[in-house]
C-alpha atoms as one frame of an Amber mdcrd trajectory, in Angstrom:
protein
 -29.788 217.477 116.507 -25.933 216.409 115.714 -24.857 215.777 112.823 -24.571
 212.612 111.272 -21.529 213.396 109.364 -20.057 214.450 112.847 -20.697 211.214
 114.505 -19.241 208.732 111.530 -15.943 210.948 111.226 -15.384 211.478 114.911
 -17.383 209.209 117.380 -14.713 209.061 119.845 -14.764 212.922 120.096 -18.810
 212.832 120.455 -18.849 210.645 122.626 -16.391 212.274 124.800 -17.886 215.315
 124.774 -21.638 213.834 125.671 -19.474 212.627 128.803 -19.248 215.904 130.275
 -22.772 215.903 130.332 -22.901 212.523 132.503 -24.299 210.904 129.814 -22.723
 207.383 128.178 -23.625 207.536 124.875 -21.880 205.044 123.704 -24.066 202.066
 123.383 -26.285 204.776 121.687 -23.817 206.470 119.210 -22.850 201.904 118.440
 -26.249 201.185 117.642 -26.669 204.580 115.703 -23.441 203.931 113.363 -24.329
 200.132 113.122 -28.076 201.363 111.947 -26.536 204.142 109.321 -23.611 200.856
 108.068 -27.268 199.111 107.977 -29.296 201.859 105.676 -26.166 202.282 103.316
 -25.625 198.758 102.692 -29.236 198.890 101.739 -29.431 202.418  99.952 -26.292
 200.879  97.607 -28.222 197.891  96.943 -31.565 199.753  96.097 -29.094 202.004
  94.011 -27.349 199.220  91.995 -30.650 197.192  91.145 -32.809 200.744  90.309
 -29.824 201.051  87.716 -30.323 197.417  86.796 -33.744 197.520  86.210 -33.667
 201.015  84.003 -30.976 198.799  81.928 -33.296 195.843  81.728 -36.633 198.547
  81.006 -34.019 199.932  78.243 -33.485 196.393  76.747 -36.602 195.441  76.728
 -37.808 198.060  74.435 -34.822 197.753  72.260 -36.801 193.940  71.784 -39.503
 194.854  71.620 -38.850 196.949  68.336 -36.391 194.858  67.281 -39.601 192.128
  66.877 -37.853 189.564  69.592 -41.039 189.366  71.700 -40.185 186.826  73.588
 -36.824 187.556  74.519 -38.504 190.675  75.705 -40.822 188.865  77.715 -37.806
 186.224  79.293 -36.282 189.677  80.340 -39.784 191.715  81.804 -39.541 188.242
  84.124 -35.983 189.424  85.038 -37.058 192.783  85.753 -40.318 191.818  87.910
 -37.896 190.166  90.794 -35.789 193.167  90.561 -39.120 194.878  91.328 -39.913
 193.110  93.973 -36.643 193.378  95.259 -36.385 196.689  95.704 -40.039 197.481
  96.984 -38.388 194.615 100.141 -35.441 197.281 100.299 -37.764 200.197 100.045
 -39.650 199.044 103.111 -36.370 197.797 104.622 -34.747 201.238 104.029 -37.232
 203.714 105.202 -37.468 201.336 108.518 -33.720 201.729 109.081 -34.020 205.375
 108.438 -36.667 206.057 111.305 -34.553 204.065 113.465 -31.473 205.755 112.638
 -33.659 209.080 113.250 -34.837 208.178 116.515 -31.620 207.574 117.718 -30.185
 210.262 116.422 -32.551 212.894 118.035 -32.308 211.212 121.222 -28.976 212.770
 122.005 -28.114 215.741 123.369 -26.128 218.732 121.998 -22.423 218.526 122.609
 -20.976 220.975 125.171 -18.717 223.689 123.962 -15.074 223.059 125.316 -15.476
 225.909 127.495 -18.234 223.638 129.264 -16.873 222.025 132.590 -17.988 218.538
 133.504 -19.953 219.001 136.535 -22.906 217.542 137.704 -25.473 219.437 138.748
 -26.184 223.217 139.487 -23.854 223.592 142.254 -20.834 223.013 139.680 -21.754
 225.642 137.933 -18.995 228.535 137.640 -19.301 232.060 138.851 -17.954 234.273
 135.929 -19.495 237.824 137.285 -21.142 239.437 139.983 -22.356 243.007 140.036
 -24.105 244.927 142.246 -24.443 244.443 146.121 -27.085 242.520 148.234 -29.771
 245.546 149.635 -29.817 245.914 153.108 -33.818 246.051 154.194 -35.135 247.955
 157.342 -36.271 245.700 160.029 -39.356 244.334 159.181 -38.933 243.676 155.801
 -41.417 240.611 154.375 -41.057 238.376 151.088 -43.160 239.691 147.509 -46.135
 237.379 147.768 -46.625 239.368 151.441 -45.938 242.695 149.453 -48.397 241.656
 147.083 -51.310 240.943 148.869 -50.132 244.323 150.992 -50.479 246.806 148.103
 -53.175 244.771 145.918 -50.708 244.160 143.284 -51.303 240.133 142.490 -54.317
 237.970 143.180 -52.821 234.387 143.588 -56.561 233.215 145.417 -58.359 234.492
 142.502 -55.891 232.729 139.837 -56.884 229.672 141.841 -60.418 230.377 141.759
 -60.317 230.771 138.014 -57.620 228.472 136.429 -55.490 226.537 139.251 -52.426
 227.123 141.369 -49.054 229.188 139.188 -52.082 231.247 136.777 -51.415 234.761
 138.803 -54.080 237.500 138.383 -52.141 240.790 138.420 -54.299 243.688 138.894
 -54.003 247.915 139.906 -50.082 248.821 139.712 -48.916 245.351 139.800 -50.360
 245.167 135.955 -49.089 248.690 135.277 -45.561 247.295 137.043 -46.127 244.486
 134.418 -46.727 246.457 131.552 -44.193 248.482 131.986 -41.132 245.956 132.483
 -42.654 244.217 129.018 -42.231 247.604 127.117 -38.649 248.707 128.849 -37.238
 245.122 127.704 -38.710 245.476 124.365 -37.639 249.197 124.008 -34.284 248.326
 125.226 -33.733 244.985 123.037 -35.122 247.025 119.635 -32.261 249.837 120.159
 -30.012 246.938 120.161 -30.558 246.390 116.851 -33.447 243.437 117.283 -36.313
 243.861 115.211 -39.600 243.165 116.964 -41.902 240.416 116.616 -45.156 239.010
 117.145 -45.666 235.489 117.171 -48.852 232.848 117.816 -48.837 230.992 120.912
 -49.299 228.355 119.947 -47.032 225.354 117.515 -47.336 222.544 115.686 -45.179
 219.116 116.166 -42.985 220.430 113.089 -42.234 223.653 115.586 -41.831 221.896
 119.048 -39.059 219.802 117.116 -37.273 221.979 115.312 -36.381 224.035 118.529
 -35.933 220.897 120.686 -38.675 220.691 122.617 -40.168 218.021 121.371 -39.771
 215.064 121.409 -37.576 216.193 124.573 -40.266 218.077 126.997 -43.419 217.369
 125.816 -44.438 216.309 129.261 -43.949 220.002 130.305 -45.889 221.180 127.669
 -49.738 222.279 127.516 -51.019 220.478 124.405 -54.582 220.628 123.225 -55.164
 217.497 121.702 -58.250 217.993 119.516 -55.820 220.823 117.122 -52.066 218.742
 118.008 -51.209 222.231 118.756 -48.773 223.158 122.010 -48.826 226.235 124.075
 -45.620 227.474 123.942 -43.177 227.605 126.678 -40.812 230.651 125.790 -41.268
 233.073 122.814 -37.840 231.280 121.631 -40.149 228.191 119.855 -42.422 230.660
 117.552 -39.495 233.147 116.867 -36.721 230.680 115.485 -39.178 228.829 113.451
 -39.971 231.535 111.046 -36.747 230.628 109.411 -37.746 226.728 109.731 -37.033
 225.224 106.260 -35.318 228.453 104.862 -31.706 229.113 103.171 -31.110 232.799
 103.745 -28.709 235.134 102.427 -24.725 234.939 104.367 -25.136 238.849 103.949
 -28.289 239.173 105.670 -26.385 237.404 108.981 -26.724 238.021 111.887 -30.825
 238.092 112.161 -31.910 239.551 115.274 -35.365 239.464 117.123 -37.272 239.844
 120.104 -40.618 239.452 121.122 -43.315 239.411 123.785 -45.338 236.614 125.132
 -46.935 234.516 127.883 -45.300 231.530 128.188 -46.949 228.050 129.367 -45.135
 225.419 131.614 -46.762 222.320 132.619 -43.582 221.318 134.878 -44.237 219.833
 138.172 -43.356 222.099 140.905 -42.292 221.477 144.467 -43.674 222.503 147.717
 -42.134 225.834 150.375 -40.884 228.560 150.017 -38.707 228.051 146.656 -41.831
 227.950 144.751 -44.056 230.480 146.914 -45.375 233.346 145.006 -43.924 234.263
 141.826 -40.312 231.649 142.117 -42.354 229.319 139.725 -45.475 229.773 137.907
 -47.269 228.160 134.760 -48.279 231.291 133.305 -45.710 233.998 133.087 -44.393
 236.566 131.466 -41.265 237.129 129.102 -39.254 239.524 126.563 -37.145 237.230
 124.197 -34.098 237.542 121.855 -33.392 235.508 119.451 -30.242 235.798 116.872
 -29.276 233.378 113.934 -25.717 234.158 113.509 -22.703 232.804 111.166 -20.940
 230.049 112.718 -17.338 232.000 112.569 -19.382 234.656 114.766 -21.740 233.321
 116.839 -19.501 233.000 120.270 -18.680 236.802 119.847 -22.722 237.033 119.617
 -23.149 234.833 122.506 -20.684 237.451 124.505 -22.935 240.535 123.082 -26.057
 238.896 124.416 -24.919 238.225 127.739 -23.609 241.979 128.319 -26.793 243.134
 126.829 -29.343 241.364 129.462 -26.304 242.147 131.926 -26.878 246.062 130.797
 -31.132 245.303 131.573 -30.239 244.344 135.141 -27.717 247.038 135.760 -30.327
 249.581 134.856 -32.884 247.906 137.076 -30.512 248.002 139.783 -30.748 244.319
 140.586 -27.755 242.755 142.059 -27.233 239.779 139.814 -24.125 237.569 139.287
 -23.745 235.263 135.746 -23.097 231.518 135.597 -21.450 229.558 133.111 -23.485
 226.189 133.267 -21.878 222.930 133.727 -22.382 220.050 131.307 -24.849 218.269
 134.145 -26.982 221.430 134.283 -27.102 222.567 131.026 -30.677 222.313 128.516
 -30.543 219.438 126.179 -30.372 221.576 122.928 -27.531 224.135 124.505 -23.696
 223.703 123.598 -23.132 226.902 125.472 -25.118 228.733 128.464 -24.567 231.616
 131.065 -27.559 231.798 133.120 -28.375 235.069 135.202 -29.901 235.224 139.130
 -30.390 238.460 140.911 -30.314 238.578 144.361 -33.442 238.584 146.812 -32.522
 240.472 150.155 -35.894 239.194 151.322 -36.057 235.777 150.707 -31.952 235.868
 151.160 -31.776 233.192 147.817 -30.454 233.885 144.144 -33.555 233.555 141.336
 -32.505 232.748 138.268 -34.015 235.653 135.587 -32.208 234.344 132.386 -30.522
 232.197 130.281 -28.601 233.085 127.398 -27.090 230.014 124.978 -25.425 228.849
 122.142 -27.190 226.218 119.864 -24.593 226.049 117.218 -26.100 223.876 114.635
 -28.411 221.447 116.807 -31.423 223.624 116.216 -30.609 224.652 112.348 -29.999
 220.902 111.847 -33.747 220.052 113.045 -35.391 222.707 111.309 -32.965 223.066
 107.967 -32.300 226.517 108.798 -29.582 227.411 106.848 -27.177 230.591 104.839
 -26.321 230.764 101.183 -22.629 231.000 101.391 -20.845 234.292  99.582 -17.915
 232.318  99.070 -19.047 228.734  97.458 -22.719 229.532  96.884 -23.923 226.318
  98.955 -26.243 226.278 101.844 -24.496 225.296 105.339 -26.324 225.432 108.302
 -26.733 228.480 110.689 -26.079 229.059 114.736 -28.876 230.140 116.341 -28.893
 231.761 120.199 -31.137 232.965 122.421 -31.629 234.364 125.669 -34.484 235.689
 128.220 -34.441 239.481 128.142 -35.761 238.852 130.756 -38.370 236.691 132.416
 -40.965 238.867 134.734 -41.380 237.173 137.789 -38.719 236.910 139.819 -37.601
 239.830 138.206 -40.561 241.079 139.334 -40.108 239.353 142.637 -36.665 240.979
 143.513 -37.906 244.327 142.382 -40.570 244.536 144.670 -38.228 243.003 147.653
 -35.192 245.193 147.264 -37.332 248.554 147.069 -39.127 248.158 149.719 -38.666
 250.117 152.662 -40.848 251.618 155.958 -43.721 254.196 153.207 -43.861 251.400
 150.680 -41.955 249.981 147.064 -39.663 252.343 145.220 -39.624 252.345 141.556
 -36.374 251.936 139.965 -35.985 255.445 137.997 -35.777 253.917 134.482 -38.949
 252.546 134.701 -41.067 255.352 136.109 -41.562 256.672 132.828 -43.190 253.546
 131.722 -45.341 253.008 135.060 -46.379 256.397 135.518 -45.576 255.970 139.419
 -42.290 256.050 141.440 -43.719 254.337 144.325 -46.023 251.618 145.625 -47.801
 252.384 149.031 -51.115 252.036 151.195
């Protein structure tokens, strides 16, 4: 979430900023600073009588060995309406503070400057494009025709067992699986990011501290009986380890990636933008995650994006990189280049990644902070992450791009991992 100090010394500039998201907060960010004027009127008032009364408890036991009883007791009176005062301004106080709270995590992370005011997806800006489209032999068909073709995903099946977007992969399309999962997490570990593990599952504590709660719950799977959530990227599990922690300046940056399903109640459409693998609500994903110094994380940002560009480029996946407008950008991101390859079959761009900036939103929600070499205080850390890479439309592109008259080709980086170098009858 912002910072509090942030808003009081510079509303004008927050507010400003929020604007390139199309989003007027300034009735919000009003109420918010007349709700914090509010608490501190009240916090200096509970502050000045606590310091009254221990004056008061200090005279009265003076008093009371002095022998002057009932001066004593004239002055307990005294005290006991200071007591009652402040248990008013205790209850007073912690109302205005879950007020202030509430509107504080209501809005969204401020846009980096670099962020252009657009409004929705198609103001997004082309920054790179590599690669170009395949060309497919006559007869070419979309991946959920490919897949039922070669045996490679059961989409009837998932029905059958779970519901529509829970896709049963089975014979080389779980071998095709297996191996993407293990080239990403090969690929990220030489990088320098130092595999995980994580449940799959968080608590409310979790789901806020990343920003998906109280922001998304509604596209969350949550199992009411535990108050646990299913999580929806690898991201949520991954930057909490650090939730609550103050770790060393020298120890910066902290880099990690893991493996996991990932859960997505969302509401999908109908056609052809959401046939097959484009959207699911079981899927599967590599993630990397960095917590960064602030004076460094925009140069990590950069790294990130050229390493998921470097996946792609291996894959040979045409792809091209978007910086995201303020109107299309995730509620917790100050900063985000999203990726899309190109499918020759389906003639569309799917997105496979995005890769963003927090700066402090997310170490601000889950006190995530360094120990500074230089003054020895904690200040809170940047923390980025970015999909490296989502499977299927990854997947999805693969199989559409490769395929020619005998079958699917295997892009040669992966055949070591699948054991195959082709897909056919």
């Amino acid at each position: 979430m912002l910072q509090l100090t942030t808003i009081r010394q510079n509303a004008e500039g927050v507010i400003s900023a929020l604007a390139k998201r199309h989003v007027d907060a300034r009735p919000a960010i009003d109420a918010l600073l007349a709700l914090n004027e509010q608490r501190r009127h009240v916090q200096a008032e509970t502050e000045n009588l606590q310091a009254e009364a221990n004056k008061l408890a200090k005279a009265i036991g003076q008093l009371f060995r002095e022998g002057k009883a009932a001066d004593a007791e004239e002055m307990k009176q005294q005290s006991g309406t200071i007591k009652e005062r402040l248990s008013e301004l205790a209850a007073d106080l912690q109302a205005l503070e879950s007020k202030e709270h509430d509107q504080l995590v209501a809005l969204p992370n401020m846009p980096h400057a670099s962020v252009a005011a657009g409004k929705s997806a198609d103001d997004n800006e082309v920054v790179e494009t590599w690669g170009q489209a395949p060309i497919l032999a006559e007869g070419h068909v979309p991946h959920w025709e490919l897949t039922e073709r070669y045996k490679l995903i059961d989409f009837e099946r998932g029905v059958k067992i779970t519901g529509a977007g829970f896709p049963v992969y089975t014979g080389k399309g779980a071998r095709l699986q297996r191996a993407l999962i293990q080239f990403f997490l090969d690929r990220n570990t030489e990088a320098g990011y130092m595999e995980v593990q994580p449940p799959h599952f968080i608590n409310e504590a979790s789901g806020f501290g990343t920003g998906q709660l109280p922001d998304k719950e509604g596209q969350m799977y949550h199992m009411t009986t535990d108050n646990l959530y299913a999580i929806p990227t690898a991201e949520v599990p991954v930057t909490n380890l650090l939730r609550d922690e103050i770790v060393a300046e020298q120890d910066l940056p902290i880099k990690m990636t893991a493996y996991s399903p990932c859960f997505r109640r969302e509401a999908g459409s109908y056609g052809k933008d959401v046939r097959g693998l484009n959207r699911l609500h079981q899927f599967d994903k590599v993630e990397i995650v960095c917590v960064e110094h602030p004076s460094k994380s925009y140069d990590r940002l950069e790294e990130m994006v050229a390493h998921v560009a470097s996946l792609l480029r291996d894959l040979g996946l045409h792809y091209r990189i978007l910086r995201l407008c303020g109107g299309d950008m995730g509620f917790t991101s100050a900063l985000t280049y999203d990726f899309e390859v190109w499918s020759a079959a389906q003639a569309r761009w799917l997105e496979v990644s995005s890769v963003s900036n927090f700066e402090t939103f997310q170490a601000n929600r889950l006190m995530l902070r360094y120990r500074s070499t230089e003054d020895q205080k904690p200040h809170l850390a940047h923390t980025l992450n970015g999909s490296a890479l989502a499977l299927p439309r990854v997947v999805a592109a693969l199989l559409e791009n490769n395929q020619d008259p005998e079958g699917i080709r295997i892009p040669e980086v992966l055949r070591p991992y699948t054991g195959f170098d082709r897909i056919s009858e």
